[in-house]
Backbone bond lengths (Angstrom), bond angles and torsions (degrees), N, CA, C in turn:
res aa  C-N    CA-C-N  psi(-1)  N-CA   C-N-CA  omega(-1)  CA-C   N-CA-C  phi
1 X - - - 1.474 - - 1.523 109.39 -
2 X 1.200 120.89 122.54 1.490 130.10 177.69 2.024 102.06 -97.01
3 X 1.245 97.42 84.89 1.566 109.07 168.38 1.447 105.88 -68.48
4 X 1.353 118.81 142.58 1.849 116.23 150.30 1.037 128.07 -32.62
5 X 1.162 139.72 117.09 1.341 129.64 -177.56 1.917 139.45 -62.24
6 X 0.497 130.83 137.70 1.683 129.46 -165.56 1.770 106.51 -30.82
7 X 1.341 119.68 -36.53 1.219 137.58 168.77 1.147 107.97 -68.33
8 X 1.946 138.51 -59.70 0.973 125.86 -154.41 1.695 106.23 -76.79
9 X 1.266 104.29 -26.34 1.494 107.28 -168.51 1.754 117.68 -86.12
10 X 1.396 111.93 10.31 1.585 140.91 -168.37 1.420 79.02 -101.08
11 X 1.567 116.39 -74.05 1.405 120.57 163.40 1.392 125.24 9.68
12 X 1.609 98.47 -101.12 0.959 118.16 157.77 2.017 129.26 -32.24
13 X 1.112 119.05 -50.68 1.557 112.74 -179.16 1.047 121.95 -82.36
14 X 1.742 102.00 -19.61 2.141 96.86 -169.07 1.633 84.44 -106.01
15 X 1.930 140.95 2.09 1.266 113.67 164.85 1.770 120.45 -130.24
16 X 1.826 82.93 4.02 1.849 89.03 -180.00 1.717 121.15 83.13
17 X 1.350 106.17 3.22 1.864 128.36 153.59 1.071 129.93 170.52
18 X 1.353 88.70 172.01 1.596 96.88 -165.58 1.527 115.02 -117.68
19 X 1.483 126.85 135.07 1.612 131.44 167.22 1.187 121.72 -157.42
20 X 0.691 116.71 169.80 1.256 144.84 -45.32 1.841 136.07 -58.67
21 X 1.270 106.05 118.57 1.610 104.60 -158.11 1.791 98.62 -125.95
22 X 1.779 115.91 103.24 1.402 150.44 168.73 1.295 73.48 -40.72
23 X 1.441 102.37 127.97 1.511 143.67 166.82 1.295 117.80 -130.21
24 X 1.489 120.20 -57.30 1.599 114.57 -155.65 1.691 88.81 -145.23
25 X 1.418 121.14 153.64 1.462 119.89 129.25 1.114 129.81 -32.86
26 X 1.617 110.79 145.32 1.303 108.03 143.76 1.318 147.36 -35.22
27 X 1.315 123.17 -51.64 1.330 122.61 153.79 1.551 136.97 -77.76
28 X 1.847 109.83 -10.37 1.465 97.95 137.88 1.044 134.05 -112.59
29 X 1.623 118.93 65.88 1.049 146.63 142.83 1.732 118.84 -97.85
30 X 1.618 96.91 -55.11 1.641 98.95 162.97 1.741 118.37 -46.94
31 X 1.013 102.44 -31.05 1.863 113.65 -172.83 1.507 102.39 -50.50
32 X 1.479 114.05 -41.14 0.942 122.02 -166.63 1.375 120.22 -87.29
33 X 1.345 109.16 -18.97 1.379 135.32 -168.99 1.856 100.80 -84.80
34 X 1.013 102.08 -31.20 1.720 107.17 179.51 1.484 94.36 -103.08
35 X 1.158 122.52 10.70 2.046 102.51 168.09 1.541 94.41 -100.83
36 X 1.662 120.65 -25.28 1.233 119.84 -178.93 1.663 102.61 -46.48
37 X 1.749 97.94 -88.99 1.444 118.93 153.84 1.742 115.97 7.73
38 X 1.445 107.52 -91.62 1.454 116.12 169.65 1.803 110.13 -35.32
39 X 1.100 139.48 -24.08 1.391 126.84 -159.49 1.276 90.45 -99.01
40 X 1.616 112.47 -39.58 1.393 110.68 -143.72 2.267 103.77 -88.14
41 X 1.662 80.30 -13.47 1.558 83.16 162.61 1.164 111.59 -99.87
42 X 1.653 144.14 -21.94 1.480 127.90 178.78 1.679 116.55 -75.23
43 X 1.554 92.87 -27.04 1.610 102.03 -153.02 1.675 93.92 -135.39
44 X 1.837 128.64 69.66 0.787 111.48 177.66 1.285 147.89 -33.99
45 X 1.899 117.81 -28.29 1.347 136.87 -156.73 1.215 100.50 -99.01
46 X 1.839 106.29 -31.93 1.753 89.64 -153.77 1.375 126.58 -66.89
47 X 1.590 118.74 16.86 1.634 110.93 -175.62 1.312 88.02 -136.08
48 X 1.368 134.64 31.16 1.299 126.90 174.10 1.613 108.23 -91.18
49 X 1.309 134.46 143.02 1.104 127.47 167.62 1.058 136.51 81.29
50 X 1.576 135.72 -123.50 1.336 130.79 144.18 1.541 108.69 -69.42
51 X 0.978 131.53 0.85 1.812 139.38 163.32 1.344 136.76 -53.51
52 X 1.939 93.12 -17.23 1.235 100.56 179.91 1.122 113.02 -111.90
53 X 1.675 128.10 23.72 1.231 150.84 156.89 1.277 122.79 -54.60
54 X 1.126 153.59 109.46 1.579 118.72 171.48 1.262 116.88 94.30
55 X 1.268 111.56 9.30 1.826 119.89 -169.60 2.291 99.66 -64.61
56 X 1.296 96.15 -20.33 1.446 87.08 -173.99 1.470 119.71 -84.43
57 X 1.280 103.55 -2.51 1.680 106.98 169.94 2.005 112.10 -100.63
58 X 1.090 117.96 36.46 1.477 124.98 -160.10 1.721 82.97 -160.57
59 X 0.903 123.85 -15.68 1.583 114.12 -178.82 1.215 135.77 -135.43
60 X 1.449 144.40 88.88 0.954 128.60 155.75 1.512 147.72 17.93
61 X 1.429 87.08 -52.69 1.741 107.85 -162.76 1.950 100.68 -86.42
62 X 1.406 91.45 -62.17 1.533 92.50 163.59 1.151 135.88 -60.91
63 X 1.522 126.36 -8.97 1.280 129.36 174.55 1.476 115.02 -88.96
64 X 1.603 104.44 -19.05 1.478 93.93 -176.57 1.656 102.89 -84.92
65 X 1.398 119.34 -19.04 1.545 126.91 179.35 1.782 103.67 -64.83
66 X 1.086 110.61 -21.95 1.741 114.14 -158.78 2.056 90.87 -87.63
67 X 1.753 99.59 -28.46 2.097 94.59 -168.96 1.472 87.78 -106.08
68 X 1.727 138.44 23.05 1.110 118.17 175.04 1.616 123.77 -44.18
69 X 1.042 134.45 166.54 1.383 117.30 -174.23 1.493 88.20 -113.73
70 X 1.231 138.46 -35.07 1.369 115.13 157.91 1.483 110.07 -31.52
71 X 1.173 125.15 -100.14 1.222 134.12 -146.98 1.677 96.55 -64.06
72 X 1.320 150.12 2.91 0.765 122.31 141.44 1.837 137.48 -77.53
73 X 1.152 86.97 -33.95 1.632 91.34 163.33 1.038 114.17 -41.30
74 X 1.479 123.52 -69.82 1.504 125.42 -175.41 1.554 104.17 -45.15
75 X 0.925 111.37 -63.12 1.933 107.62 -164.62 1.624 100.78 -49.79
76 X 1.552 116.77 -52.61 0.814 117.32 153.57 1.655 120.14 -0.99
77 X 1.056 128.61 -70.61 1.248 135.69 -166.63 1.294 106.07 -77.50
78 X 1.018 138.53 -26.12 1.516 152.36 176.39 1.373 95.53 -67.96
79 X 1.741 103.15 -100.71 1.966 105.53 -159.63 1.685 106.24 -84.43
80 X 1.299 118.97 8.29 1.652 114.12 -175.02 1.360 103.21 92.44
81 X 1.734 112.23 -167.41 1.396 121.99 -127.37 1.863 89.60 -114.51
82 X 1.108 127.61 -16.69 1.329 141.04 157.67 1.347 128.37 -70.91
83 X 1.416 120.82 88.41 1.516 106.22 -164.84 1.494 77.87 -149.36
84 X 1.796 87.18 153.53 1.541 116.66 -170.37 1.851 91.81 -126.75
85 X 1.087 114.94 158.13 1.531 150.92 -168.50 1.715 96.90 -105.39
86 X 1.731 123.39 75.21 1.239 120.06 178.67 1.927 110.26 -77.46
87 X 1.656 102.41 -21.59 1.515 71.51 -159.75 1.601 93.45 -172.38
88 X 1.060 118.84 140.31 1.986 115.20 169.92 1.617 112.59 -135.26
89 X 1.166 97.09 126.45 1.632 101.54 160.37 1.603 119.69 -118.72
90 X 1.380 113.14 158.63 1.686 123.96 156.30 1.471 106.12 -110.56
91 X 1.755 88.07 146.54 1.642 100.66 -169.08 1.703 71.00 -144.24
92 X 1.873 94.15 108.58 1.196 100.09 166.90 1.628 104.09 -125.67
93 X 1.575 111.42 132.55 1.108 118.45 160.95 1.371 149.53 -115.80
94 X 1.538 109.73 101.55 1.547 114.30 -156.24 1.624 114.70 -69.79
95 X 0.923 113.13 162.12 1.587 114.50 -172.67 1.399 119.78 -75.10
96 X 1.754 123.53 -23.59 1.268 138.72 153.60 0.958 125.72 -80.15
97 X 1.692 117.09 38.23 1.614 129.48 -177.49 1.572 97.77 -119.81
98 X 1.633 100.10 -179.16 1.855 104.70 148.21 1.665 108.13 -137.11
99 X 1.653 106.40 18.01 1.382 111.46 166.50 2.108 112.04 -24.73
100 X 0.994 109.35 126.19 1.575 128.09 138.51 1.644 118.29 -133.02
101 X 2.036 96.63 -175.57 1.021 108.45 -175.80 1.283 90.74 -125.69
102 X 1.561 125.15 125.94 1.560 150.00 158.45 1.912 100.26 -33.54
103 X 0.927 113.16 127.58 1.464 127.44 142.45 1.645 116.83 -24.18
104 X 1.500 134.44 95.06 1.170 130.49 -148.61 1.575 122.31 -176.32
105 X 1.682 124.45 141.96 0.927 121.86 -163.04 1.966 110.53 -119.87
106 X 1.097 110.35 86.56 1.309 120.47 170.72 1.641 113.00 -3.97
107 X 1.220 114.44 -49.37 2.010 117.47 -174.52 1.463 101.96 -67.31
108 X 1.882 121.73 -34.53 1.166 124.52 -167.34 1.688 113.17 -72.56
109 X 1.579 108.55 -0.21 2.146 102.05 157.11 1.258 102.99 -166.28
110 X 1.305 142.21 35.63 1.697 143.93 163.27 1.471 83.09 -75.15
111 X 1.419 127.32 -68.15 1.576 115.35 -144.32 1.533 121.85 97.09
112 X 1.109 105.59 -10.36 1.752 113.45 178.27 1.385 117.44 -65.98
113 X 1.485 132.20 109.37 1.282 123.58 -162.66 1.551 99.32 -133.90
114 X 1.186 119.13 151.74 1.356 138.77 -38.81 1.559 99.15 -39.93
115 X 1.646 100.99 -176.57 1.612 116.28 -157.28 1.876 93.35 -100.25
116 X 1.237 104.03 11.08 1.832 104.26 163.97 1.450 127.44 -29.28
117 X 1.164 124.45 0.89 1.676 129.92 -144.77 1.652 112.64 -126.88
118 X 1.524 117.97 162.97 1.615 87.00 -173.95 1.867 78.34 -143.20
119 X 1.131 109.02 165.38 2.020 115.15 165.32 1.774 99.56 -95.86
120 X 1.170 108.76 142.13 1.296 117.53 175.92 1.676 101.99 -116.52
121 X 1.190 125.63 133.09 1.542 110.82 -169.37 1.578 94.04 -144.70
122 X 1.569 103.94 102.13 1.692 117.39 174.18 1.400 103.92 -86.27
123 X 1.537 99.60 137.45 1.471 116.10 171.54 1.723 108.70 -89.61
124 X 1.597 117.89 121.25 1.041 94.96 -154.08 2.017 81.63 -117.76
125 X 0.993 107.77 21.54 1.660 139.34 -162.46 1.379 91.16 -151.13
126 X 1.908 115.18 158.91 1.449 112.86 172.42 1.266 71.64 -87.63
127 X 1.787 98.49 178.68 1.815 125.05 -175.65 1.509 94.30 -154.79
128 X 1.064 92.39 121.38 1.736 122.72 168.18 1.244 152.08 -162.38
129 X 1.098 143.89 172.84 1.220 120.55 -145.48 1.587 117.94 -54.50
130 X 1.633 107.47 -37.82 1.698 118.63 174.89 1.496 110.66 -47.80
131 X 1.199 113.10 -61.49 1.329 121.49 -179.96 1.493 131.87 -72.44
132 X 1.673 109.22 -15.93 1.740 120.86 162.14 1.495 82.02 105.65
133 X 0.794 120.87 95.78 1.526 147.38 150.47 1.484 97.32 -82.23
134 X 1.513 108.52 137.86 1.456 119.38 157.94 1.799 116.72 -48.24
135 X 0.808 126.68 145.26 1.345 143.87 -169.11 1.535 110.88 -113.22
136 X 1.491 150.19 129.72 1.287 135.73 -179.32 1.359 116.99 -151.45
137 X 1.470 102.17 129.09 1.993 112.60 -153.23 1.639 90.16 -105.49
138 X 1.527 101.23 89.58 1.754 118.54 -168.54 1.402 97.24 -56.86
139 X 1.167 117.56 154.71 1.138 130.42 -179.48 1.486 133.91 77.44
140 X 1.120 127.58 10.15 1.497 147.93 -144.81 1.252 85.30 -108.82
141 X 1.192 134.58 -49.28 1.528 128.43 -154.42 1.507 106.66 -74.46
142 X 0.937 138.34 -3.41 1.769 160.89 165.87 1.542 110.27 -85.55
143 X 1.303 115.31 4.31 1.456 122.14 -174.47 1.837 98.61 -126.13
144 X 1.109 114.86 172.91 1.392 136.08 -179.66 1.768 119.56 -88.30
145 X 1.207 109.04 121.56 1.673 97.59 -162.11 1.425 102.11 -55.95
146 X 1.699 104.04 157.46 1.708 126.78 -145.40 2.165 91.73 -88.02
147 X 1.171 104.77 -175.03 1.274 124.25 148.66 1.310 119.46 -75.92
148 X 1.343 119.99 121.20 1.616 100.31 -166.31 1.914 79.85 -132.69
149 X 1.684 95.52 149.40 1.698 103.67 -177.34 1.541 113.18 -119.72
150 X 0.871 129.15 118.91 1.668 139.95 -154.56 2.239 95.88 -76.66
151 X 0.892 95.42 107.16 1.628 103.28 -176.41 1.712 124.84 -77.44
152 X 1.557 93.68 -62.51 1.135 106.69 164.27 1.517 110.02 86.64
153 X 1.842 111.09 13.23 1.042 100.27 174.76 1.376 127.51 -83.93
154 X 1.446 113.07 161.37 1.950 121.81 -150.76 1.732 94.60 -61.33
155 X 1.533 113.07 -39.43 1.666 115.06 -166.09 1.459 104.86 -87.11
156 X 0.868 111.06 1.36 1.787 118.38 173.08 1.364 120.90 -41.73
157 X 1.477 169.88 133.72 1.529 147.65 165.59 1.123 112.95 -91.38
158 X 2.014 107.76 2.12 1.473 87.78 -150.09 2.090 87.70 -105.58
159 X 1.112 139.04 -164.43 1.500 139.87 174.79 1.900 108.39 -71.56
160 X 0.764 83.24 -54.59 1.849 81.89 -172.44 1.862 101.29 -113.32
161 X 1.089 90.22 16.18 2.098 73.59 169.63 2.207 98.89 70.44
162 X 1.303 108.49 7.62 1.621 92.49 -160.60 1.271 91.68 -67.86
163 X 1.695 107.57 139.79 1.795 130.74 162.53 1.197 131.00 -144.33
164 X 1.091 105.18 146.45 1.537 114.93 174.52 1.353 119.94 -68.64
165 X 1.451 107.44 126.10 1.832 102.56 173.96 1.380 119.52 -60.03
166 X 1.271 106.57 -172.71 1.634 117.92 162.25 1.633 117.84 17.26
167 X 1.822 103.99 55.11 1.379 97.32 -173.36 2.093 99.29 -77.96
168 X 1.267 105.36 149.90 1.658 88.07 159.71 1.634 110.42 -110.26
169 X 1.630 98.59 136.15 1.329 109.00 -170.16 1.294 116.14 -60.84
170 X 1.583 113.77 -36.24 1.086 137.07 -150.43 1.679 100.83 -64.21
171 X 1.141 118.34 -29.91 1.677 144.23 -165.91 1.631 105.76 -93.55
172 X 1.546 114.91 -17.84 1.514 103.32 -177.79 1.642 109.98 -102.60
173 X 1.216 98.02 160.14 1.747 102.87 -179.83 1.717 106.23 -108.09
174 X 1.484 99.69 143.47 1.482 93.16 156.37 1.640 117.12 -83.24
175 X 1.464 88.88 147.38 1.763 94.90 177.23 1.601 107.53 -100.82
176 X 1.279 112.84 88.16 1.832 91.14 -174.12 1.597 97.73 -91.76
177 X 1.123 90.42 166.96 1.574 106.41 179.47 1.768 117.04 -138.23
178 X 0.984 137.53 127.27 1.322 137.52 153.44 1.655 131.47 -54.22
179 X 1.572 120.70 159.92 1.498 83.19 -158.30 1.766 101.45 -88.88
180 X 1.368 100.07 156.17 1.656 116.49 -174.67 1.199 113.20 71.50
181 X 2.018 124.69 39.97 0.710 122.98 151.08 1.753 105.68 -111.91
182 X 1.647 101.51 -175.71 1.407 93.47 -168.64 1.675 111.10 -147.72
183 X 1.207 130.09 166.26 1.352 135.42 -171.50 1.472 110.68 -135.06
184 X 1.215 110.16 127.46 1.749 114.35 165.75 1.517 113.31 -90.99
185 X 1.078 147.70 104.76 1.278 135.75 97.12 1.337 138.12 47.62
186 X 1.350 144.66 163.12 1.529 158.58 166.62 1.488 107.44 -160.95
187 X 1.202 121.66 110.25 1.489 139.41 -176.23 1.924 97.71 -31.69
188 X 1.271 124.91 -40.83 1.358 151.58 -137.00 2.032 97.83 -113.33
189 X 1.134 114.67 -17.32 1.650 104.95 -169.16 1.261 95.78 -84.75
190 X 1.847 111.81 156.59 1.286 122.71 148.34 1.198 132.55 -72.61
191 X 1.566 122.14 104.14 1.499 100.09 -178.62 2.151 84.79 -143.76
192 X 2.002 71.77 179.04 1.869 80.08 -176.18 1.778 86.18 -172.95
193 X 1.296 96.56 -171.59 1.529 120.89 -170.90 1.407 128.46 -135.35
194 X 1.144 138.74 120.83 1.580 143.30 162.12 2.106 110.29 -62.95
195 X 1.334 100.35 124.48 1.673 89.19 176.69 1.578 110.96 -70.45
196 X 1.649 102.33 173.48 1.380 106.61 -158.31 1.690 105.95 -84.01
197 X 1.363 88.76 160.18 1.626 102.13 -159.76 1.403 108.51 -111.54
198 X 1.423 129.39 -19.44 1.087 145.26 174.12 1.615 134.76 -86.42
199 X 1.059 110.35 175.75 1.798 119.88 176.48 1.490 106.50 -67.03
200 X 1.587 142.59 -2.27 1.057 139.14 -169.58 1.173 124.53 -131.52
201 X 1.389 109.85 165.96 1.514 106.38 173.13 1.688 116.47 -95.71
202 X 1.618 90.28 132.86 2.055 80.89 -173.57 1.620 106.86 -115.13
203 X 1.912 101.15 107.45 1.107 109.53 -167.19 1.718 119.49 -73.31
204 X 1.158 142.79 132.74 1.445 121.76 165.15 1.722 103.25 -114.34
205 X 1.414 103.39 157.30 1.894 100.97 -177.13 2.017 75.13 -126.68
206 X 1.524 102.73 129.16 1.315 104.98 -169.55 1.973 92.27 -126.15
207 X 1.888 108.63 118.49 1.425 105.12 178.61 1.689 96.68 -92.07
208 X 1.275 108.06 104.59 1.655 123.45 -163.14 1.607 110.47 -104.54
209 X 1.485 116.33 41.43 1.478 131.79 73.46 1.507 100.91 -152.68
210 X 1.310 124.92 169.83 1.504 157.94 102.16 1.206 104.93 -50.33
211 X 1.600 111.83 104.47 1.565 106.98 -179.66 1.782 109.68 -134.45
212 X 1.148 117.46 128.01 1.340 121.76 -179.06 1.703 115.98 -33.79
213 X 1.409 114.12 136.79 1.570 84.60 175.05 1.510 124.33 -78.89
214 X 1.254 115.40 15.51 1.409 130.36 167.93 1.388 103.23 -60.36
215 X 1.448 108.03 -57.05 1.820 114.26 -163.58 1.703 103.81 -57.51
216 X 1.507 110.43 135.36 1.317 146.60 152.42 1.833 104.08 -62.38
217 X 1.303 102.25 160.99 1.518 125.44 176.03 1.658 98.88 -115.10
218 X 1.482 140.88 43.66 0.790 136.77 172.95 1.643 146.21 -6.58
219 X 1.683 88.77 -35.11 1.735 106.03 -179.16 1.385 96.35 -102.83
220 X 1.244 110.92 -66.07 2.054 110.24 -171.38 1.217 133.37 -130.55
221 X 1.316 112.99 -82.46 1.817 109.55 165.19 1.541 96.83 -175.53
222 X 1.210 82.20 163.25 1.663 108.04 -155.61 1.666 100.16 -145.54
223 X 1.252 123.38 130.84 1.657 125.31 -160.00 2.300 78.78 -125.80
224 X 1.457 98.36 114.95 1.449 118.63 -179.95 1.015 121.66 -113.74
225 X 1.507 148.31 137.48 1.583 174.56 86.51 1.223 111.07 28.49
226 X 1.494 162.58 124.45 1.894 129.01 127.08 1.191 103.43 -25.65
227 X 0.886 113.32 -161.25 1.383 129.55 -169.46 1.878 106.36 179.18
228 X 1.637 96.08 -43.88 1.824 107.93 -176.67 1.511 84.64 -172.32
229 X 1.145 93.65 150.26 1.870 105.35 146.56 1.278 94.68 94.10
230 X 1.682 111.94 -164.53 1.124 106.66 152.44 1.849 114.52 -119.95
231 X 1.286 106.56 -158.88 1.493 116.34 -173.46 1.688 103.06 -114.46
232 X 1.139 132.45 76.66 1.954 126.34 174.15 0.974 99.46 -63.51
233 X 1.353 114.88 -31.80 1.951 98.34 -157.91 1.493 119.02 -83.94
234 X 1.421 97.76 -40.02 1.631 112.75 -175.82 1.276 120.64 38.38
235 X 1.461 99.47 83.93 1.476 125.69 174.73 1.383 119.11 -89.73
236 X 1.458 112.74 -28.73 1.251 94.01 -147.02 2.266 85.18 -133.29
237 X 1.270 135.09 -165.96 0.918 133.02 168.73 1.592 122.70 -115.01
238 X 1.454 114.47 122.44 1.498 131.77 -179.48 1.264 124.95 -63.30
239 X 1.125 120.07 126.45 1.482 121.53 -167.27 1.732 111.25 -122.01
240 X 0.998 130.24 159.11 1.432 129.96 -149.43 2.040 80.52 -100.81
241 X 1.984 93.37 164.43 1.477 90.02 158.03 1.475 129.19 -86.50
242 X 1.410 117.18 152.74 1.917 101.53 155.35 0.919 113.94 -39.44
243 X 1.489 121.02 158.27 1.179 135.44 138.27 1.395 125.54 -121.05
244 X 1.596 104.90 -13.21 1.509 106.49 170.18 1.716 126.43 -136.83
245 X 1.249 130.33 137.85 1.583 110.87 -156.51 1.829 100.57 -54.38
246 X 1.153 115.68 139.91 1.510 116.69 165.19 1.271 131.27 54.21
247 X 1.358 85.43 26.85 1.775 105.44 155.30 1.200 115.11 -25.17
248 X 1.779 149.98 132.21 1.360 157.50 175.98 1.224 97.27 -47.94
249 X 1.811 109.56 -65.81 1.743 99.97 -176.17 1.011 127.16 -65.89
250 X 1.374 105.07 -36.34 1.968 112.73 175.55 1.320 112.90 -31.13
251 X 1.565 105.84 -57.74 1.502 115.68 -173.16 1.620 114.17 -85.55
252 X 1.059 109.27 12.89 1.474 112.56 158.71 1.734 123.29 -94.94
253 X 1.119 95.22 -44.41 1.630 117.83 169.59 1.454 105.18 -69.36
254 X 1.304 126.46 -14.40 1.542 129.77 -167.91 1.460 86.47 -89.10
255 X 1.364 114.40 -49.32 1.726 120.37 -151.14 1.541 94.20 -78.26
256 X 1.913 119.34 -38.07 1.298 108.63 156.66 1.969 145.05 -10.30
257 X 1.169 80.01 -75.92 1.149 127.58 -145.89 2.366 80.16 -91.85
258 X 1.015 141.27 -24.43 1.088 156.10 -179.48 1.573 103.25 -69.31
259 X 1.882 94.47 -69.53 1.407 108.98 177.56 1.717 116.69 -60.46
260 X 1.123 120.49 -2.13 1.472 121.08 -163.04 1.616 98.03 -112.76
261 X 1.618 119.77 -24.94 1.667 139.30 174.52 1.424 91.15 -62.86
262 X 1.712 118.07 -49.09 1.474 107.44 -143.82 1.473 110.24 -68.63
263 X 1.627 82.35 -53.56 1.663 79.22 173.30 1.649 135.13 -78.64
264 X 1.167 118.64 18.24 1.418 133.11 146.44 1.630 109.97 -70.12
265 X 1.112 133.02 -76.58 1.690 152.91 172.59 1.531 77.17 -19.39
266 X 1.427 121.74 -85.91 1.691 137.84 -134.70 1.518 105.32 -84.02
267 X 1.557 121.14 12.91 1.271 99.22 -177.87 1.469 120.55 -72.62
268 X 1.153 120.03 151.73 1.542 135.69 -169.61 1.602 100.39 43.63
269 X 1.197 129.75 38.13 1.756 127.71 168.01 1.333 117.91 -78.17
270 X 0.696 124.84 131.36 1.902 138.96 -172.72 1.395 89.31 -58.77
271 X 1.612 137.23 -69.24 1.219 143.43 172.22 1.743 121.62 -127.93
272 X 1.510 114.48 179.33 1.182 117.13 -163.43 1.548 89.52 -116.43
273 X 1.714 95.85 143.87 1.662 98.58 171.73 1.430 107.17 -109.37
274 X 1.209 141.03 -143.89 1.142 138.21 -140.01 1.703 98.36 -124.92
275 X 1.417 93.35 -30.49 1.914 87.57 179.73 1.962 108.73 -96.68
């Protein structure tokens, strides 16, 4: 078992994450980079939108990235030895975009309660500052979630544009990452993103949460994985793995399980945006 180390996990509590933490090769990172590819030429739609939610129950490839035993160890060390598979997104940003991510605190609309849970965010692309690397205002997660204002702008990545005012830049770090490395999270930190600046596309595969099986879905429902351990509490409902890309049911249970995200994201929202 490769636990965090006494350092990384100091890391983690006195700034709210941790990076850079060796996960995968280079080329299985590319692996992943051509299942993107492959979908996005068989199945133009399926990662459009709320589509790119949930990509690990429609895939194979991503599902085995979600039970890595790397990255479970590490979390491991975070919420304990019981962890459930709440949720995955891609935040891909092409170079003929002006995609970002709003200034924003993950606990302030998942619904995951208690805050047991961590984001794991694989670079499946390097990510850096050119390309909009996540950004992270250390120490925030020791504070009380912010005022956040629903925007609604079109280049937004996030569902409602929600952000934090008056961030100061001067105070945030970039998190770059290499590809098939990876970053933990705090339900509670400030972080966000600049869009990409470069000739490329900068992929992230985001497990949007690792959540204790203690944690509740507070607002709605959430369709969850093992991951390790077991489940006592059984909150939420278990879903089998892929075994083949785009399984009929997969992608029914995907579209499920989409409609059950949305209206978590959109509660009490004036309107709906596109993600």
């Amino acid at each position: 078992m490769t636990s965090l180390t006494p350092k990384q996990l100091k890391d983690y509590n006195d700034h709210g994450y941790v990076a850079p933490i060796d996960i995968l090769t280079a080329d299985e990172a590319n692996e992943i980079k051509i299942e993107i590819e492959k979908i996005e030429k068989k199945w133009p739609d399926e990662l459009y939108g709320l589509g790119r939610n949930y990509v690990h129950m429609i895939s194979p490839v991503f599902d085995k990235v979600c039970h890595n035993s790397k990255i479970l160890d590490v979390v491991e060390s975070i919420i304990g030895k019981d962890i459930l598979i709440g949720g995955t997104t891609l935040f891909i940003k092409d170079p003929d975009n002006k995609g970002f991510v709003s200034w924003h605190q993950d606990a302030k609309y998942i619904g995951f309660e208690p805050h047991n849970w961590v984001t794991a965010w694989l670079a499946v692309t390097d990510a850096n500052e050119e390309n909009g690397c996540m950004r992270m205002w250390r120490g925030t997660h020791k504070e009380e979630i912010r005022e956040h204002r629903d925007t609604f702008n079109e280049n937004n990545l996030l569902t409602r544009g929600q952000t934090v005012q008056n961030v100061p830049l001067e105070d945030t770090v970039p998190n770059e990452l290499k590809a098939g490395q990876l970053s933990l999270h705090h339900p509670m930190i400030v972080h966000g993103s600049t869009p990409n600046r470069s000739n490329s596309r900068r992929i992230g595969f985001v497990i949007q949460s690792y959540i204790g099986a203690n944690v509740d879905q507070v607002i709605g429902k959430v369709y969850v994985q093992q991951a390790r351990g077991i489940d006592k509490f059984k909150y939420h409902e278990h879903t089998k793995r892929p075994v083949e890309l785009m399984n009929k049911y997969d992608k029914i249970l995907k579209n499920k399980a989409n409609e059950e995200l949305s209206k978590i994201f959109y509660r009490d929202a004036k309107k709906v945006g596109k993600y």
